[in-house]
N, C-alpha and C positions, 0 to 999 in steps of 0.2 A: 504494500500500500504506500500511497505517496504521503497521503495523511494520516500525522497519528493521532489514537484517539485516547483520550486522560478522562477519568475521572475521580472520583474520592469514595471511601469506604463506606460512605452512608447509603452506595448502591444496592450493600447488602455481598457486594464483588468481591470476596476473598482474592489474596494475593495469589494462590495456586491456580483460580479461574481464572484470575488477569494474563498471566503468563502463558495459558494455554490457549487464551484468546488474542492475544497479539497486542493487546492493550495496558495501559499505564495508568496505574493505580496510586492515588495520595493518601495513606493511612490517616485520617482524622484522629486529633490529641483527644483525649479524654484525662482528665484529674482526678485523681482519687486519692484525698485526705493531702492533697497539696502538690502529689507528686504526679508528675502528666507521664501518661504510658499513651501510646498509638493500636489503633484499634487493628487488629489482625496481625501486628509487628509482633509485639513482647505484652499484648493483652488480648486474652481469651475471651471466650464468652462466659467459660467459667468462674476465671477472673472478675472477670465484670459483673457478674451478677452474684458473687459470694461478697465485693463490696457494698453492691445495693444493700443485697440481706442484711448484711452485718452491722448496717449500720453507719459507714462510712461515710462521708462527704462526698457525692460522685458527681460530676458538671462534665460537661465537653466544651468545648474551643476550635475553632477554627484554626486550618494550619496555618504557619506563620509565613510571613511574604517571601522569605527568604527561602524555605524550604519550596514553596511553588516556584520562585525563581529557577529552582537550581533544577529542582525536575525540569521544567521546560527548557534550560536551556541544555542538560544534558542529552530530552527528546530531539532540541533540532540538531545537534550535531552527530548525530546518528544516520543523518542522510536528508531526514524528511522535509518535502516539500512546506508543509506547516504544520499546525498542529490545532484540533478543538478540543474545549476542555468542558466538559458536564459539571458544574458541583452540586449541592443541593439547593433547593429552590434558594433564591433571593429573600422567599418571606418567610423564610426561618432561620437563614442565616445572615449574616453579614460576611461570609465567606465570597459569595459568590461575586456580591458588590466590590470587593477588594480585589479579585482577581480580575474583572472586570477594569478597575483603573492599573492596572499593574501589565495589562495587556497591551494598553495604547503604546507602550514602548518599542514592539514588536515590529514595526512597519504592515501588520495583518495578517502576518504568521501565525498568532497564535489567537484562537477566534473564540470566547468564553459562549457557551449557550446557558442563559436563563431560562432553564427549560418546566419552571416550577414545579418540581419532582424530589422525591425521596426517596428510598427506601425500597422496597419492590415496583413502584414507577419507574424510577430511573435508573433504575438497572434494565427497563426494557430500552428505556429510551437510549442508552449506550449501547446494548446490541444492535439497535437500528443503525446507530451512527455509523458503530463495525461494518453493516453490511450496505450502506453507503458509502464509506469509505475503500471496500473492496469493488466497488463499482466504478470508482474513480471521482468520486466527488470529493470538491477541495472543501476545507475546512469553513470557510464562509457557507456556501451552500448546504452542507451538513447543519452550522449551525441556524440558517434562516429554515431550514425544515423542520425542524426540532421547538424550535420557537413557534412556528406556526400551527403544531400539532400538541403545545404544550400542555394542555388544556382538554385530552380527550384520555381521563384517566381521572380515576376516584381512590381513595383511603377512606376504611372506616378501623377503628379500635375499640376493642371493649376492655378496660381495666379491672385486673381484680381488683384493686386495691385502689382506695382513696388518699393514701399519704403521699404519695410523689408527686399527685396533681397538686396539694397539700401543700408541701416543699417549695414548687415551684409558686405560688400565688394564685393558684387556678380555682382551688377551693377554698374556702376557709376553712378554720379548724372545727369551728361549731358543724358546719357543714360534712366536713370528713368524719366527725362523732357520730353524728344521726344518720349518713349513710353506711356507717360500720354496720348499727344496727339493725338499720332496717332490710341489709343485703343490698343496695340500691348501687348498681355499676353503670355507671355514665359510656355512652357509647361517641364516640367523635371520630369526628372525620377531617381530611383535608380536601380541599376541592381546589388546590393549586396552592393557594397566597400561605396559608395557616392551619394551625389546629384548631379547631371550633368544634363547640358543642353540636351534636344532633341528637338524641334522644336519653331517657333515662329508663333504666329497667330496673327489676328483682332478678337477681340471679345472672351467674355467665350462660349458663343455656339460653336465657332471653336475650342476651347480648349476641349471643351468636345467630338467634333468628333476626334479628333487629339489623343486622350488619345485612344479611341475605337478601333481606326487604329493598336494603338499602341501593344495593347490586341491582337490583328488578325492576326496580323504578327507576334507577339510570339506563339499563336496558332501554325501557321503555318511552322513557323523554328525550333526554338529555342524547343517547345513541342509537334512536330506534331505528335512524336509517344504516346503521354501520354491516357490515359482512362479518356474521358470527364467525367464520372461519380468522378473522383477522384480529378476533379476541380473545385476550390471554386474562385470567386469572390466579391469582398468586394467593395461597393464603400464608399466612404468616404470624409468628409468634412471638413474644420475650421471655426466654428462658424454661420456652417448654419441653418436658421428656418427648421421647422418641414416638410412644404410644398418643399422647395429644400433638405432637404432629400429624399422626398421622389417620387421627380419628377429628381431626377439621379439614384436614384436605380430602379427605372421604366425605366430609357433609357438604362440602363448597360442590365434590365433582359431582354430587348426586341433584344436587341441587342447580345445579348447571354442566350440562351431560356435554350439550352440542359448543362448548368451550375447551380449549385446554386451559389446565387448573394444575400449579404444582408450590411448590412450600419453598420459603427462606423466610429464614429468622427478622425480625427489624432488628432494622440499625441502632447501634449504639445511641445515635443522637434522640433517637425517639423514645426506647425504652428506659433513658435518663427521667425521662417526664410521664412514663406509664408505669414503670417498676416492673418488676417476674411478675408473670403471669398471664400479662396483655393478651389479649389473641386480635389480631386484625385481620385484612382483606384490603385485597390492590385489584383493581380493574384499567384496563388500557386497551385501548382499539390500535391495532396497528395500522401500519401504511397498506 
């Protein structure tokens, strides 16, 4: 390929998938109790989520200018014509925004896509870029594609747990009290910009019908002209065993037969602010 394609950990893109995809991967910092580890580098999942439990101080970060500097310029001196870089959406990070002015140095080489994605989104929307990029499209057109299809993909989450949203400002305390008690797990979504509320349930079972609903009636508005052949389904988890993996990606497939439907974990960056437990859903129409 002439262009190379980058993106950051919050794709859900392990660095052993990057390598085997021809692609260039930015491990995203995470801190925990002060000290920053990088996620897939020298921090597990298990890692990461024995410090949620425990108790610890857990935040992520955006990588630093310099480490994006030095990837890109070690990506163009490897040959490549230019190079596009995916991060995570713009309206959760301020990563994206940074690489973004950090690019203008480039003379157009290196072409940042705001592609408002996360986590099992943008991990599709990087394989797209892959096989645009194997097409022969320069990095500007890859990212004017990507920008222009930003927008046709959905997240929904259902938390077990009310203290992380708690942590973060999301709930109050009184609030995280009364939904301990009353079982009551808050269902959200992102629909491009943010995490935002959509509905409230009893129980993660209800969460998980509540997430489905959610899928069907994008189906049916928002994609109903789309070619189910060119839609994928992801479900996705924080910190679940083997057995609820793969007893959600068994309700998603049954529940949507005429899609393909397969499992990755969320990103570090999201399950900071859901905690273990989370179970979510990603929807994306392709090209």
């Amino acid at each position: 390929m002439k262009t190379a394609v980058m993106t950051d950990s919050n794709s859900g893109i392990t660095k052993a998938e990057a390598d085997e995809l021809g692609i260039f991967l930015m491990p995203m910092p995470v801190i925990i109790d002060g000290e920053i580890c990088f996620e897939g580098t020298d921090l597990t999942q298990e890692m990461f989520y024995d410090g949620l439990k425990s108790g610890k101080d857990v935040s992520t970060s955006q990588p630093s200018p310099g480490d994006v500097l030095d990837m890109w310029d070690e990506i163009l001196e490897m040959g490549y014509e230019d190079l596009v870089y995916i991060p995570m959406s713009s309206g959760l990070s301020n990563s994206c925004e940074t690489a973004i002015g950090l690019s203008m140095d480039y003379d157009g080489k290196v072409q940042v896509a705001d592609n408002h994605r996360i986590s099992v989104t943008l991990r599709e929307s990087v394989l797209e870029a892959r096989e645009l990029a194997q097409e022969g499209a320069s990095a500007k057109e890859i990212k004017e594609d990507l920008e222009a299809r930003a927008y046709d993909s959905s997240i929904y989450i259902t938390v077990d747990t009310l203290e992380f949203l708690k942590k973060g400002g999301r709930v109050t305390p009184a609030g995280a009290a009364l939904g301990a008690v009353l079982n009551i797990k808050p269902v959200l979504t992102i629909q491009g910009e943010r995490l935002d509320a959509f509905a409230k349930v009893r129980g993660m079972k209800k969460g998980k019908h509540k997430m489905i609903e959610g899928l069907k009636q994008d189906l049916e508005t928002r994609f109903r002209d789309a070619d189910m052949s060119k839609v994928v389904i992801a479900a996705a988890g924080a910190g679940l065993t083997k057995e609820e993996e793969e007893e959600w990606t068994n309700e998603l497939r049954e529940a949507f037969p005429q899609v393909k439907v397969h499992y990755n974990p969320l990103s570090f960056s999201i399950a900071c602010h859901t905690g273990p437990g989370a179970i979510g859903t990603g929807l994306v129409v392709r090209k």
